[in-house]
N, C-alpha and C positions, 0 to 999 in steps of 0.2 A: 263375164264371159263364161259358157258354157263348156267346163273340161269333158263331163258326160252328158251322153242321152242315151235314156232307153227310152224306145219306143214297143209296146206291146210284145213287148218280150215274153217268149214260154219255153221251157226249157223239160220236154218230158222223156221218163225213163223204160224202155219196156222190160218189164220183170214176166217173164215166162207170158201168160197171155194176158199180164195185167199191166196199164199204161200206167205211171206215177208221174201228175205232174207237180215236177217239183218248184217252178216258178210259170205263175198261171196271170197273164195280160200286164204286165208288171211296167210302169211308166215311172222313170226317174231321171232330175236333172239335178246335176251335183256342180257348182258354179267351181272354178279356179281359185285355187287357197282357201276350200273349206274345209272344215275338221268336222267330221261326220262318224257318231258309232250307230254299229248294226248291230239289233237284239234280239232276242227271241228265243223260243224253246229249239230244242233238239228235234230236226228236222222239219225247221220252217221255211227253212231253204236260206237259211244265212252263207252258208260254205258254198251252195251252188251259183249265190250273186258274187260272191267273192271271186271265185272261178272265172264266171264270165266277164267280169270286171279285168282281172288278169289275162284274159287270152288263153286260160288254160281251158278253156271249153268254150264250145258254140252252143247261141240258142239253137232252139227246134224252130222258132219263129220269129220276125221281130228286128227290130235293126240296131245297132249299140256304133255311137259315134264318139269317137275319144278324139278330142281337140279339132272337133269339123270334120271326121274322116270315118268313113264308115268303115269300121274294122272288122265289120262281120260278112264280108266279100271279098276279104284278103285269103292269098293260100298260105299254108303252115308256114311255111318260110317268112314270108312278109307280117306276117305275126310274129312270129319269134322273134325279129328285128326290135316292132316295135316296141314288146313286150323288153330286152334286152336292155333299150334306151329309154323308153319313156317309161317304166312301172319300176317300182322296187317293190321286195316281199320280204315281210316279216313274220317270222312261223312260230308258235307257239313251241316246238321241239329244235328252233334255230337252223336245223339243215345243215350245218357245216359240213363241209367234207374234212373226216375223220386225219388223214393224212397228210395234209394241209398248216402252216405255221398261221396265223392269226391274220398274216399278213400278205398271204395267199390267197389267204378263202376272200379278203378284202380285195384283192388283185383280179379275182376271179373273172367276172365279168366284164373289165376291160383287156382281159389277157382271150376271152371269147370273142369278142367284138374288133380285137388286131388295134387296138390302143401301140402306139408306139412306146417302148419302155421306157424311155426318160418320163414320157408324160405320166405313164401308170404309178414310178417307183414317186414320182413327186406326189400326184392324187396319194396314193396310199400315206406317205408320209406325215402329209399335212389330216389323214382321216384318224390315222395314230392319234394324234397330239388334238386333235375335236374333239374322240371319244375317250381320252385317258388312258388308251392303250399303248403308249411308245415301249414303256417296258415290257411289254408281253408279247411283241412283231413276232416273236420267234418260237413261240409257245402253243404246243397244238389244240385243238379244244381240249381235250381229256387234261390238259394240263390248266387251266380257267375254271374260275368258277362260273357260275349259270348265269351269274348280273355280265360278264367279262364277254361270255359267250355270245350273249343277245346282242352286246356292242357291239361286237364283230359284225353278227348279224345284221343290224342297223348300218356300221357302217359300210357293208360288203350292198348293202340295198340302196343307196344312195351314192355311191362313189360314183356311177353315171350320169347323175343328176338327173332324176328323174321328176316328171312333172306330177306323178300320182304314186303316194306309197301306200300298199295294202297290208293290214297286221290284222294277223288271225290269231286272238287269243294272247297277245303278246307277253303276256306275265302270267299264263296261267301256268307255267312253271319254276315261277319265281315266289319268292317271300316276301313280305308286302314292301319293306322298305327299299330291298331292292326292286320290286316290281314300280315304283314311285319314280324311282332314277330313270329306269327306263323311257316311263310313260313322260316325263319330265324331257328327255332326250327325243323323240316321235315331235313330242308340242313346238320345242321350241325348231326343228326344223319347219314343221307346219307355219309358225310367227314369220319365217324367211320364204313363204309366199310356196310351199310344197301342199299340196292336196292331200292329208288325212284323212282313208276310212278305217274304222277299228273296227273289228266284231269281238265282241264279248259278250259274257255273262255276269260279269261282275255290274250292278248295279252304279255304283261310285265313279268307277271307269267311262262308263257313259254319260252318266250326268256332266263328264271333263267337257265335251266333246261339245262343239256350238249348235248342232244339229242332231237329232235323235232318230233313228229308221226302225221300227219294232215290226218283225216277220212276224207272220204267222198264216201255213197253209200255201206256202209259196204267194202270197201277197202279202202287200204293206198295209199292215192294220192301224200304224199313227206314224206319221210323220211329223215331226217338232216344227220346221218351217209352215206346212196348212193346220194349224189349231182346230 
């Protein structure tokens, strides 16, 4: 079954009186429970499919269907919903909020979505004791290291159980054997039937991934599934 479609998708920018387009007729189906990385150079438009894959941006053209539902007709609101419920984000700089115990910033998005608190303080409980963090519930990021932080991260982006998680870069602030744990931690939620796309640079990282997408010029110059 088909978690994405894009259908001729274009996504351009107007810089002063010059258009940039930065994903140009772009057509992709991404099946349910794929692990999928995206590659390419620096401004091939990896960030900008990422985006639209999240809801954090509209095409210019084009239609994007996330599990049968055309969500590029939805208003901001009904985006944000489903982006809430169905997407988790994983950010190369983590995003935690600063102020926030571990178990907070994990709490976060069912404490937005009006999750009842029994249900939250059990979800978080049982996401503690998944990612290795019971000891740390209490502990703000500045207090974490970077492998501790990303868990948070991971698991603050799945505690709603989402049907597609998106990681941009996920270790490129990490050292490799913790970036390893991490990437370890992403796969084996993907094995329990979650939708993995990575974008990276790191070569090694992609070859992980069952499916390979290489940007270049806002289109897809090789895709691993058409040889």
């Amino acid at each position: 079954m088909a978690l994405i479609e894009l259908k001729n998708i274009e996504r351009t920018f107007q810089l002063g009186d010059a258009a940039v387009h930065a994903l140009s007729t772009l057509d992709l189906t991404i099946s349910t429970g794929e692990y999928v990385a995206v590659m390419g150079p620096s401004g091939s438009g990896k960030s900008t499919l990422l985006n639209l894959l999240g809801l954090l941006d509209r095409p210019s053209s084009g239609t994007y269907q996330l599990e049968g539902r055309d969500v590029t007709t939805l208003s901001p609101d009904e985006q944000a919903q489903v982006r809430s419920q169905r997407i988790g984000f994983v950010f190369q700089s983590f995003h935690l909020v600063p102020r926030l115990t571990a178990a907070e910033n994990i709490a976060l998005p069912m404490t937005l979505a009006g999750l009842p608190l029994k249900e939250r303080n059990a979800r978080v409980e049982q996401a503690l004791l998944d990612f290795g963090l019971e000891h740390r519930a209490d502990h703000r990021p500045d207090q974490l290291s970077g492998g501790q932080r990303q868990r948070v991260a991971i698991a603050r982006a799945t505690i709603m159980q989402p049907a597609l998680i998106l990681a941009d870069e996920p270790t490129g602030n990490l050292d490799r054997h913790t970036g390893d744990e991490v990437v370890h931690l992403l796969e084996a939620l993907n094995t329990r039937g979650v939708t993995l796309i990575v974008v990276t640079h790191d070569p090694s990282l992609g070859a992980r991934a069952g499916r390979q997408l290489v940007m270049e010029d806002g289109g897809l110059k090789q895709d691993s599934a058409r040889p």
